[in-house]
N, C-alpha and C positions, 0 to 999 in steps of 0.2 A: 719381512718388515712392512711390508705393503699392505698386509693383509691386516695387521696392528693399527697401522693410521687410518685405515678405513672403517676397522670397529672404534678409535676413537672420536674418528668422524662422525659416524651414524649414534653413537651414544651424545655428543655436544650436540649435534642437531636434534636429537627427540627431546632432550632436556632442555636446551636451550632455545631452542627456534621452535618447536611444536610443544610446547609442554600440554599438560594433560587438562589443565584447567580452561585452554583458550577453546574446547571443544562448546559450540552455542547446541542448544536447546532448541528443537524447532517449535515453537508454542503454535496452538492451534485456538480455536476460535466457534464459536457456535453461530449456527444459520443468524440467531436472533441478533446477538451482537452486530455483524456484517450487517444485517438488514439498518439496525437504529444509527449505525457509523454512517451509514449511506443517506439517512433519514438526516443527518446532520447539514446533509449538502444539499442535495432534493428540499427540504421541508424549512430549511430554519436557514438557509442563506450563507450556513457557512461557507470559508473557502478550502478547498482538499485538504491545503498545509493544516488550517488553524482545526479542523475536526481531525485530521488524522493526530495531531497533538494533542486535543482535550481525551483522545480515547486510547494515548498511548500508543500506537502503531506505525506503520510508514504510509507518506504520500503513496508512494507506490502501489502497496498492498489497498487501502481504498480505494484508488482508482481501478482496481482489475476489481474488487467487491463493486462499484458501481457500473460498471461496462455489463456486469451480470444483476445483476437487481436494481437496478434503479428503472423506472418504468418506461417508457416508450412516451416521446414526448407526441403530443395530441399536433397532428397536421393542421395548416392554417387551409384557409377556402383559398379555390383559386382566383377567385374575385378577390382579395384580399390588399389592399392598398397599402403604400410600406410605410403611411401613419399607422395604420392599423397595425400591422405586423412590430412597427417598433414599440407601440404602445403595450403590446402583449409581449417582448419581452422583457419590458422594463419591469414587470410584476414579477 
């Protein structure tokens, strides 16, 4: 009898709780895309949410695409005064 409720177990669980369709898709991506999504944040001001939204993808996934491609920001001088310094990141 045991053995009966546990195959009708494992049957209402695969149908019911895992069914066949909830399996995702991992979608992948080309270098060029990741580079212009990243281009979004870098170059045009967007913020992570609102580019990772116009390109369809998660916060998430652009921020690990930017931690790898986005470029190395340019060091300020050591003489550098922190009008100076604010003024260069306000740009």
């Amino acid at each position: 009898m045991t053995v009966g409720y546990l195959k009708d177990f494992q049957e209402f669980f695969h149908e019911t709780v895992m069914p066949e369709k909830s399996k995702r898709v991992r979608r992948s991506f080309s270098d060029q895309f990741k580079q212009d999504a990243v281009d979004l944040v870098v170059k045009q001001g967007y913020s992570f949410k609102a580019a990772a939204d116009a390109v369809g993808v998660g916060a998430k996934s652009l921020r690990d695409w930017h931690a790898k491609l986005a470029p190395e920001p340019e060091p300020c001088d050591d003489d550098a005064s922190a009008a100076a310094l604010q003024d260069e990141s306000s740009v």
